[in-house]
VEXMAR-381773 format. One line per 5 residues: their letters; for each residue x, y, z of C-alpha. Coordinates in nm, 4 decimals, padded with zeros to 6 digits. Each point is the difference from the previous one (the first is absolute). Example, Ala and Ser with C-alpha at 12.3 -4.5 7.8 and 13.67 -1.06 7.14 Angstrom:
! VEXMAR-381773
AS	01.2300:-00.4500:00.7800 | 00.1370:00.3440:-00.0660
//
This chain:
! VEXMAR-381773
XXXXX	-03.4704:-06.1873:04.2173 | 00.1411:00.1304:-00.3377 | 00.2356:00.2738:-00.0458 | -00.0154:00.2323:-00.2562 | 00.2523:00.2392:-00.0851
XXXXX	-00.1400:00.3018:-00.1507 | 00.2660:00.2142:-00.2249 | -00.1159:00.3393:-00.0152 | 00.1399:00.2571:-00.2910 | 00.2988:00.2239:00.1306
XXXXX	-00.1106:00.3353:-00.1388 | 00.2874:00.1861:00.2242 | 00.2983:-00.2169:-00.2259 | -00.2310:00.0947:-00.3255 | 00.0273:00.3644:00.0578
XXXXX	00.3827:00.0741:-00.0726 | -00.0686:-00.2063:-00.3386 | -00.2641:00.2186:-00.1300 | 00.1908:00.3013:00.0999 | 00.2818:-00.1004:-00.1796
XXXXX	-00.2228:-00.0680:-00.2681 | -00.1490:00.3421:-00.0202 | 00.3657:00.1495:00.0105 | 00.1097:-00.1835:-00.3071 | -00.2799:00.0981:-00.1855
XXXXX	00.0257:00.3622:00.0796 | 00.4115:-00.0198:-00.0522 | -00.1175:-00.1615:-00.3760 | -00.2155:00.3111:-00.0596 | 00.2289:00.2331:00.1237
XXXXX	00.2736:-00.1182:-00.2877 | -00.2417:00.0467:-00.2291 | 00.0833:-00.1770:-00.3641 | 00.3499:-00.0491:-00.0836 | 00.1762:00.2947:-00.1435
XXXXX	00.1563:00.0486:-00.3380 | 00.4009:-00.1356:00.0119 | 00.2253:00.2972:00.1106 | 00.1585:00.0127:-00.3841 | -00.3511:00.0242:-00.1135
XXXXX	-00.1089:00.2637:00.2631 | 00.3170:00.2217:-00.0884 | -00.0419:-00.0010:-00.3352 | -00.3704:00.0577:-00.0084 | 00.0581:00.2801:00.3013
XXXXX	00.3006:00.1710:-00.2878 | -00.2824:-00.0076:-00.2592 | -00.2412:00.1630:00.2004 | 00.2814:00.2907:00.0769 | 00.0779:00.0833:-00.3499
XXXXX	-00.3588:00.0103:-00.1346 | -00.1062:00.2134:00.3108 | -00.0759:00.3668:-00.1381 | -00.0268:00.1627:00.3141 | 00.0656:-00.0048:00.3341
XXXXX	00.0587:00.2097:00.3040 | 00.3083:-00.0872:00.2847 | 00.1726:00.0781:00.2904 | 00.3890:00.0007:00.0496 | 00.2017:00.0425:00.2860
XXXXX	00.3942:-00.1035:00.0241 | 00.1729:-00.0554:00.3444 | 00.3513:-00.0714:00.0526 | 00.1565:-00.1483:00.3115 | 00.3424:00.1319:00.1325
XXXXX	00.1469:-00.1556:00.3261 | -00.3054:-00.1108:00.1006 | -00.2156:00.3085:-00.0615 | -00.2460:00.0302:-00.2716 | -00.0610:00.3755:-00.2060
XXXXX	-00.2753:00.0763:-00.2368 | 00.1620:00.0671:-00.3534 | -00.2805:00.0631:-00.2018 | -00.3916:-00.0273:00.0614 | -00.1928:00.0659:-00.3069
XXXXX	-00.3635:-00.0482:-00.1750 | -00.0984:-00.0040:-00.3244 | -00.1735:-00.1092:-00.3236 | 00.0778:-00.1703:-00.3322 | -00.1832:-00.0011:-00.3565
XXXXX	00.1130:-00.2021:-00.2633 | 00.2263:00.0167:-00.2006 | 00.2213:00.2883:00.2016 | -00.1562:00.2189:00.1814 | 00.0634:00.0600:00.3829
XXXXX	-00.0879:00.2614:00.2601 | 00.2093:-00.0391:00.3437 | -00.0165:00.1958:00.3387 | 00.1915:-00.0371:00.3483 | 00.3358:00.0371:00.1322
XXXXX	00.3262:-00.1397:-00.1088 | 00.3139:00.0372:00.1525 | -00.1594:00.2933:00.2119 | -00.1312:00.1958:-00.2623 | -00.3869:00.0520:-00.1025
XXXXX	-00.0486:-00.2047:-00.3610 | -00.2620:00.0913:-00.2562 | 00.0244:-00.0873:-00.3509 | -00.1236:-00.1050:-00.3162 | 00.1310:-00.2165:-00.2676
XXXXX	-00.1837:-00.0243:-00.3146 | 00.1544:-00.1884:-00.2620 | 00.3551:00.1056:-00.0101 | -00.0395:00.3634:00.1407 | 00.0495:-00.0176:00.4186
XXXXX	-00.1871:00.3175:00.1443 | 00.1162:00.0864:00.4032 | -00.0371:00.2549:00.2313 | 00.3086:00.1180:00.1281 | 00.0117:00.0086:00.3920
XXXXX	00.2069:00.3068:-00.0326 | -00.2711:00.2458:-00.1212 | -00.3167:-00.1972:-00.0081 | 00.0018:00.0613:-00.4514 | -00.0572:-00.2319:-00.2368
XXXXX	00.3277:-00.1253:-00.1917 | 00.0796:-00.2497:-00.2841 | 00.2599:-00.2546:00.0499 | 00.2939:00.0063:-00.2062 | 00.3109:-00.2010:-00.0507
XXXXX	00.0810:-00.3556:00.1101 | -00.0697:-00.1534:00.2927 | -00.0869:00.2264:00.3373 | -00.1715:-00.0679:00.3283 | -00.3223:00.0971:-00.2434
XXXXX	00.0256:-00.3225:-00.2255 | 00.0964:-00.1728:00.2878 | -00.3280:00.0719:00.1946 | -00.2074:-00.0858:-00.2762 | 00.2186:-00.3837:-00.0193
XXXXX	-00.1010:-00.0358:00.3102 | -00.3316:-00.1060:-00.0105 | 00.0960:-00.2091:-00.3510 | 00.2650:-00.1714:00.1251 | -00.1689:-00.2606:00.2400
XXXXX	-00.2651:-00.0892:-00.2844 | 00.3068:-00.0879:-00.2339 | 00.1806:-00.1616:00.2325 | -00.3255:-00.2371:00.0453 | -00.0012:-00.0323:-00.3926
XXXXX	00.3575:-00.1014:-00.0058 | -00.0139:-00.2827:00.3136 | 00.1223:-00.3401:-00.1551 | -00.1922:-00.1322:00.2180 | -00.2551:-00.0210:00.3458
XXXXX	00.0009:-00.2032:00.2990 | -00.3925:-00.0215:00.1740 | 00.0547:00.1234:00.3553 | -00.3617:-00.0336:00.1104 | -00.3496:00.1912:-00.0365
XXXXX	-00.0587:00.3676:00.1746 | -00.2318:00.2593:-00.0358 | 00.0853:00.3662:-00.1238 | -00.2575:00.2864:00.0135 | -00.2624:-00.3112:00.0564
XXXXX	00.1009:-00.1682:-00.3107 | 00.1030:-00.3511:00.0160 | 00.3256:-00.0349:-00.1259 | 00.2711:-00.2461:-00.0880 | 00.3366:00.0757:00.1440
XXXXX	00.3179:-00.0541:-00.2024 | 00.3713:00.0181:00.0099 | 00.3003:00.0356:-00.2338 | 00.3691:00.0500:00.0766 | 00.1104:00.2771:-00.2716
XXXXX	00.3434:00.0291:-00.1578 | -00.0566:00.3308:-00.0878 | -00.2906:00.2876:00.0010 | -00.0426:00.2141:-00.2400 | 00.0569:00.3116:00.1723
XXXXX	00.3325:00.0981:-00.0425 | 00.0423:00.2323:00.2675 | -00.0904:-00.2853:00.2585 | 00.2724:-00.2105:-00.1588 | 00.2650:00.2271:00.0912
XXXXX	00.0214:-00.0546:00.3658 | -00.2188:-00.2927:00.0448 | -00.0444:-00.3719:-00.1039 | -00.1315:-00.3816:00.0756 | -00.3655:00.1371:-00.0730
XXXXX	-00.3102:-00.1802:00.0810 | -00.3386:00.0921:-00.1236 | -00.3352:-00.1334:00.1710 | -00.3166:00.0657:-00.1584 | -00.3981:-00.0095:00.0685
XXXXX	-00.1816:-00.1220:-00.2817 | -00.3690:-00.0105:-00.0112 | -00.1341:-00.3417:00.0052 | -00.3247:00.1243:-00.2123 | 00.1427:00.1870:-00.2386
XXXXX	00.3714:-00.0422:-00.0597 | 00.0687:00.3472:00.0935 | 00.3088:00.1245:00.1951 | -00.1005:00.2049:00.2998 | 00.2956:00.0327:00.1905
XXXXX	00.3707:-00.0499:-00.0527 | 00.2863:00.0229:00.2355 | 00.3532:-00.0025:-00.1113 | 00.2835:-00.0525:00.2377 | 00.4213:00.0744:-00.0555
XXXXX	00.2805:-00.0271:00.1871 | 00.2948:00.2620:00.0422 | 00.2859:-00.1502:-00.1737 | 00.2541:00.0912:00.2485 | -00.1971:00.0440:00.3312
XXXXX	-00.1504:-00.3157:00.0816 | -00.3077:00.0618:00.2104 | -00.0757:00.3355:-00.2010 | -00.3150:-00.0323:-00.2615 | -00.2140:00.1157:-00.2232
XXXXX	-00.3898:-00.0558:00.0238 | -00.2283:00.1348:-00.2752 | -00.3466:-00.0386:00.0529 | -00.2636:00.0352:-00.2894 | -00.3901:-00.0390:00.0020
XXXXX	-00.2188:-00.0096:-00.3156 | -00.3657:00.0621:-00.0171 | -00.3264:00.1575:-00.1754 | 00.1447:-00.2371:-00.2817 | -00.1484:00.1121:-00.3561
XXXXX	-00.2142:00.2964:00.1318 | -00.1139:00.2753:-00.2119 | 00.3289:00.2277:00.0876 | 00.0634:00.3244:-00.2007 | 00.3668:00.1546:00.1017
XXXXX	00.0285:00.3366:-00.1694 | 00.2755:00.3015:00.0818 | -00.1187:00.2522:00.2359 | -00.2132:00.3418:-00.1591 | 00.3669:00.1953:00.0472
XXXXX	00.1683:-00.2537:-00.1829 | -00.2843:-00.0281:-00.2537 | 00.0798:00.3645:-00.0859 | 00.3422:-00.0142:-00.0433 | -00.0421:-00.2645:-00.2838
//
């Protein structure tokens, strides 16, 4: 009598192979292509900025004292190129609304609800309206980016950056804090910035911080920002 041996397939040990398989494909996809190098993407993302003509954002500043975090400033607000910006929220307790049109700077004083121009030098007035500016220049002025990862914002795929500043550009900031660090959200379609985060230190209270958080969008819409029909009059 012969003996065969019959070697049947082993479909259970085939089965972790083909999974694996699948898995590497879909982590391939899920890269997607290569992106641009991080030099590349920053400077693209800071040519984007300046040739933006419009945009609309959101701004809120938080500082951290022992521990426990206080809202500064929340505000909202539009921009039309070249100079022209309307704002509205609180900062530093008090309702903001104003306009800046070229160099005139249009608010409405908290005290009596009227219109007023701003005179002089520099007053909590100018100050609000640096506010939203000073994140965006800050980004302009980075040396340089480190690529933390990929995240979305507001649905929009983004790459995520991250530069150690040696100084911002607001000047009030620079007073009490330093060591500032700047992370950004730039759009991996179209070079745009859509968020910005900007982070101090207290110079003499270590612990103590600054957090200033900044979200662009409606990039290049059809935005008109005009004074008020009061104001109008008054001209």
């Amino acid at each position: 009598m012969r003996l065969f041996l019959t070697v049947r397939p082993r479909p259970v040990l085939l089965v972790p192979a083909a999974v694996l398989l699948v898995l590497a494909l879909l982590f391939v996809r899920g890269l997607g292509r290569p992106g641009p190098a991080v030099e590349e993407l920053g400077r693209r993302a800071k040519e984007e900025l300046r040739r933006t003509a419009s945009y609309r954002f959101r701004l809120a500043i938080r500082s951290v004292i022992e521990g426990r975090e206080a809202v500064v400033s929340e505000v909202e607000g539009e921009y039309v190129r070249p100079d022209s910006y309307h704002l509205r929220g609180r900062s530093y307790d008090y309702p903001l609304e104003l306009y800046q049109l070229g160099r005139r700077i249009f608010f409405k004083d908290p005290a009596d609800g009227t219109w007023k121009e701003a005179q002089g030098g520099p007053n909590l007035v100018t100050e609000a309206v640096s506010l939203g500016t000073s994140p965006l220049v800050d980004f302009l002025q980075a040396p340089s980016f480190e690529l933390v990862g990929r995240e979305k914002v507001g649905g929009v795929g983004c790459y995520r950056l991250r530069s150690d500043l040696g100084e911002v550009a607001n000047p009030y900031w620079r007073v009490f804090f330093s060591d500032f660090t700047l992370e950004s959200w730039i759009s991996r379609a179209t070079f745009k910035v859509h968020r910005l985060r900007l982070e101090g230190s207290n110079r003499s209270v270590p612990g103590d911080k600054l957090e200033i958080d900044l979200v662009v969008y409606d990039h290049d819409a059809p935005l008109t920002i005009a004074l008020p029909p009061q104001l109008q009059k008054s001209q």
